[in-house]
Structures are given as C-alpha cells and as structure tokens.
N, C-alpha and C positions, 0 to 999 in steps of 0.2 A: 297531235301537237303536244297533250301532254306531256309525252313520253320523250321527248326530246328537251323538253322544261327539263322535267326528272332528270333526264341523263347531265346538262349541263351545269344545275345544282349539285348532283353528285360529282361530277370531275371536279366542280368548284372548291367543294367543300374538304375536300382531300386532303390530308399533310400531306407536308414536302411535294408540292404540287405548281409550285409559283409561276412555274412556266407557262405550263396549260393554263393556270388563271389570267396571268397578262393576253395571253391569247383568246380565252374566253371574253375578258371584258371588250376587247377591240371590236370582236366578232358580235356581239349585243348593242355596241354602240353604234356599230353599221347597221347592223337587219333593224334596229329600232328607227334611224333615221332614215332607210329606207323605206320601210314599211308609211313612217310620215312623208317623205316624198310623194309614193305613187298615192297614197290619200289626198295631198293637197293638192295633185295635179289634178285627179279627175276631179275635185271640188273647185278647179280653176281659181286657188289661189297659192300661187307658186310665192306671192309676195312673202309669203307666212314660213315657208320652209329656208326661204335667205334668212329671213330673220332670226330662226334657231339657228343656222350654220353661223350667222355671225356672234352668234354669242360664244361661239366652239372655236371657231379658228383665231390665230393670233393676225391682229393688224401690222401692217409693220410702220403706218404712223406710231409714235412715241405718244402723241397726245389722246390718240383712240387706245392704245394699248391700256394707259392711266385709267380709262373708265372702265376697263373690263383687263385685270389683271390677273383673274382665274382663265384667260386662255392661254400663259403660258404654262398649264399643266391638262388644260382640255384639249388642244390642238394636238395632240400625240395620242390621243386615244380616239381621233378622229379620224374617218374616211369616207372619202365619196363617190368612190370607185370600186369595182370587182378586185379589177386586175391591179389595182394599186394596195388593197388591202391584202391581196393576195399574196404580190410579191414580199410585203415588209413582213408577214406572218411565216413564210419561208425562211426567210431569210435571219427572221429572230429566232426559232426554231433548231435551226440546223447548227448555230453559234453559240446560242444559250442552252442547250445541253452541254456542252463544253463548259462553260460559267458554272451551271448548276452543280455539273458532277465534280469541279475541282475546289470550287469556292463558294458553292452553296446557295439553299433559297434566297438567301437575305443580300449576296453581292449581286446577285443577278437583279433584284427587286432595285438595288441603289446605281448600279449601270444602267439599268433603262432608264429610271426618273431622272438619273444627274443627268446624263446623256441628251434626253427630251429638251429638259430644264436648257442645258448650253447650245444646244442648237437653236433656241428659240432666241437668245441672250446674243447671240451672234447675230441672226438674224434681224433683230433691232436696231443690232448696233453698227453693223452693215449700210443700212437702208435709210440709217438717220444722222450718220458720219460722211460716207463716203460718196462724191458727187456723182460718180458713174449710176449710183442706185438712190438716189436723193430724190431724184424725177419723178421716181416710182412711187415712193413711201405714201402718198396719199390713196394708192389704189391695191398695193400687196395685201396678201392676204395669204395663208401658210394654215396646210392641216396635212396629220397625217405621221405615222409613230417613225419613218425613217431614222430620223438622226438619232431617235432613241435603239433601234436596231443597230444603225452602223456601232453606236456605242458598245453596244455588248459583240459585235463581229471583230470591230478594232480591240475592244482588251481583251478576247479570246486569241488571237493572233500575237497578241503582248505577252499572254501567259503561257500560249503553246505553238512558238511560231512555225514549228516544224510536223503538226500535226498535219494530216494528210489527210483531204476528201477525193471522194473518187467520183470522178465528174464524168460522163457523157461525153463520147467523142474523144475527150481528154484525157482519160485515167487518171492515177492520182497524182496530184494537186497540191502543195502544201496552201495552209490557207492562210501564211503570209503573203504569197503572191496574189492569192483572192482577193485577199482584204486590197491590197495596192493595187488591185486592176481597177477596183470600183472607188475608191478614194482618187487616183488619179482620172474619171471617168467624168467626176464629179467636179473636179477642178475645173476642167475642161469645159463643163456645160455653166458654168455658174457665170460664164461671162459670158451673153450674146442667148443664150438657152433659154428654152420655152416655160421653165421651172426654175427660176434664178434663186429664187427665197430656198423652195426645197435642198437646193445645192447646195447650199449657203449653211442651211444648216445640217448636211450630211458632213460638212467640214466642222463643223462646232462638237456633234458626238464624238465624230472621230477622235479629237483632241481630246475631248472627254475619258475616253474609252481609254485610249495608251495612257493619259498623267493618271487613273484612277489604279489602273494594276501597278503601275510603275510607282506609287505611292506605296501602295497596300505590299507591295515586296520589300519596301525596304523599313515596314512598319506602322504607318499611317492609315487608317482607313478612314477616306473623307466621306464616305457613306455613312456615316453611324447619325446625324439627324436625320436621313430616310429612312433607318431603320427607328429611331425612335417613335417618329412619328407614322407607321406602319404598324408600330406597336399599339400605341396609345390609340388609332384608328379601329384597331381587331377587338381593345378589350374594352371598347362599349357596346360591339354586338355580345360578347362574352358572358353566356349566364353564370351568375352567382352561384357556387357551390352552397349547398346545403348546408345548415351549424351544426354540425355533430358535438356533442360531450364525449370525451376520450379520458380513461384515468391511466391508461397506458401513457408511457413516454411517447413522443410523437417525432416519426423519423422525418429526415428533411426528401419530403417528395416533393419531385418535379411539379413544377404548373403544367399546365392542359397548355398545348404548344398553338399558336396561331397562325392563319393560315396563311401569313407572311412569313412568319419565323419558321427554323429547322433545327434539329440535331446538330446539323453541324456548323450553325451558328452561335449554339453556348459555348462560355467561358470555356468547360474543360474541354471542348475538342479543341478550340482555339489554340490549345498551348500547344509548342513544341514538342512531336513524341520523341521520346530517350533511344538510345542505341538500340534496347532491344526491342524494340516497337519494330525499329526502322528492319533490325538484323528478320524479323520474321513473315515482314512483308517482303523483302529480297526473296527469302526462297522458298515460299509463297509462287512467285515472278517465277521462280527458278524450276518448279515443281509443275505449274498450270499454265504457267503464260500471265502478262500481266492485265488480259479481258478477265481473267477470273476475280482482281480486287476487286472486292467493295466499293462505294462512291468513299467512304467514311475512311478506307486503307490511302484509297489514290489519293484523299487531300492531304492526312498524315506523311506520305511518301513526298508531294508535293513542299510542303511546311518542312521537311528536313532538310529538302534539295535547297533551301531559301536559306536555310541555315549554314549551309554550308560554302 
C-alpha cells in the first residue's frame, strides 16, 4: 500500500500536472469515504457516515445551504458511487487534455471550479424559486464533480468545436455534437428524472463552460480569482528558500512554479506571438504535421488565430 501512497504523491506533486491532480483529489475523496463507509457499517453505525456526507454535499434548502456554505465547493469533489465517479473522471479527462494542451494548467483549474461553483448556484436557485422543484428543496441533496466536467467538455467544444474523437461503433465524432448530445440528454432528464439537482446543474457548467471561453476569446479571463487564490493556497505549503548573500548583480529568476500554476500561464506566454513566431510554427505544420507542436507552439498558433 505504501507504494501506491508513493506513486499518487508523486503524480501529485508533478508540474504542469493539474489534470491528473484534480483527478487524484476526486479519487482520495472517494476511497477515503469509502474506506469510512465499509467501517461504519460493520461497526453498525451508518448514522455517522450520513452525517460526514452531509457535510459534503450541497442542500438545496437555501436555509441548510446558509449553515454549511463550504459544500458548494465540497460537493464536486464528492462521490458515492463507483460507476458515477468513474463516468465524470472519463469524461473530465478525455475534455481537459484538450483545455490543458491549448489553454493551460491554470484555465483548466478555473473551468472546473467556476463550472462546480454555477452548477451548484443554479441548482439553489432552481429548487428555491421555481415551484415545479420548491416541493423538493427540503429533501435535495447534490454531490458529485459533473457540472464541474460538463464545464470543461462545453468550453473545450467552445474552443475546438471541430475537433474529432473517435468513438466505438461511431468513428469520429466531432465533440460539438458530443457535447450537444449530453447537454440536450440532460435537459431532458431534469424534468420528471431520478437525478433532477444533478441535471440541473450539468446545465449550470455548461453555461459556465461556453460564456468562460467565449469570454477568454475576446479578452476577459473571469478565471483569474481561481487562479489567485490557487495561488495564495500553493505558497503556504511552499518552503522558504534559503538567504543567500550575493555580491554579484542578481538576474531576475523565475519563482519555483506551483502545482496549480504553468508555463503557460505567465505573463510572457500570454502575450500574442509576432509574425514570425506564427510564420515558423506554420512550416513546422508544413514539415511534421501539426501532432508534432509543442503544447507551448499549439497555444501560441491558437492566441494568433484569436487575433486575427
């Protein structure tokens, strides 16, 4: 068992790794509440493991939300199910390499959490407005990182809607029409369905997911207090460098990058590359194929396309 500790501390600890990290956390918050599950059961007190999952999942009373307003940020990194953790950890996976590779650790990290965040926002405001779901609000209850996935599958579809998976049965796929099969899936279930909250807020990412690329394209990134405070969260584990005395002039080196932050989340990748940036990744393209960029080329190539 050790050796599996070791291994998921080291995927953890990784730069430019955020994916598998969000992944990692999900998958730790499961096997640990499982692991408490099959303990309280045979100890015959199931009463004790509701009462951790209620602290985890979000209510969709308005008045229980008030006394426990950290679940809408714990409810999305909750599960309590195999095949339900399973599907949204696919399903953020196969989306968020697309996020990661064109727009880096740090929008993928601000897509899940805004994503989580409005689906949970929606879901409140659903259940404590509208009378079809009014009846309900005393007994809803909502876990589970969906609407934080659909978020990053809707603005990976917003950023590349012609990108093509290659599906089983199907062949390829563009994963606009993905993303709309499971967004209209979800409309669908949200009235009358056995998962009406879940629904409910797979519509809230989604909207998330399209305004946050559709933002970020024409210059806006409403991500940047997730990225703050992702920041400020990394550099209190962060050990202090050493005080060295230097009589040399002292050159402007990089900070030790955090394992929310990337490369190609500083300032100077951010900016738009010049002609010949763009002319050399073309025949680059033109010489290998465009699988041979960089992640670092394709967002550059990406940031020029915007500009133009």
């Amino acid at each position: 068992m050790s050796g599996l500790f070791d291994d998921f501390r080291s995927e953890f600890s990784k730069p430019n790794n955020t994916l598998v990290q969000l992944i990692l956390i999900n998958t730790v918050v499961f096997l640990t509440l499982l692991l408490a599950k099959a303990g309280l059961m045979m100890a015959q007190n199931t009463h004790m493991y509701n009462i951790i999952m209620a602290q985890l999942m979000i209510p969709s009373g308005i008045r229980s939300f008030l006394y426990k307003p950290w679940t809408l940020i714990t409810y999305f990194f909750t599960h309590d199910d195999i095949f339900h953790i399973l599907y949204n950890m696919l399903f953020l996976y196969w989306f968020g390499k697309l996020i990661d590779e064109y727009l880096g650790n740090r929008r993928l990290v601000g897509l899940y959490m805004m994503g989580g965040i409005a689906g949970g926002l929606l879901f409140l405001l659903m259940y404590n407005t509208v009378p079809y779901f009014q009846g309900l609000s005393d007994t809803g209850k909502m876990l589970g990182a969906s609407a934080a996935a659909f978020s990053v599958a809707v603005g990976a579809a917003t950023l590349l809607p012609n990108y093509t998976f290659h599906l089983l049965f199907f062949g390829p796929v563009r994963i606009k029409y993905i993303v709309f099969f499971f967004i209209t899936f979800s409309i669908a279930k949200a009235v009358g369905g056995n998962n009406v909250g879940g629904e409910l807020s797979h519509i809230g990412g989604a909207l998330m997911g399209f305004f946050y690329v559709k933002l970020l394209q024409n210059g806006t990134d409403i991500g940047r207090p997730i990225y703050w405070l992702m920041e400020s969260w990394s550099s209190i584990f962060r050990p202090m460098p050493a005080v060295k005395v230097s009589y040399r002039q002292r050159s402007n080196a990089s900070t030790q990058a955090s394992p929310f932050a990337s490369a190609s989340g500083s300032s100077s990748t951010l900016s738009t590359p010049d002609q010949d940036e763009v002319d050399m990744i073309l025949d680059k393209i033109s010489r290998s194929g465009y699988e041979s960029l960089t992640r670092e080329e394709k967002q550059k190539l990406f940031r020029a396309s915007q500009r133009n």
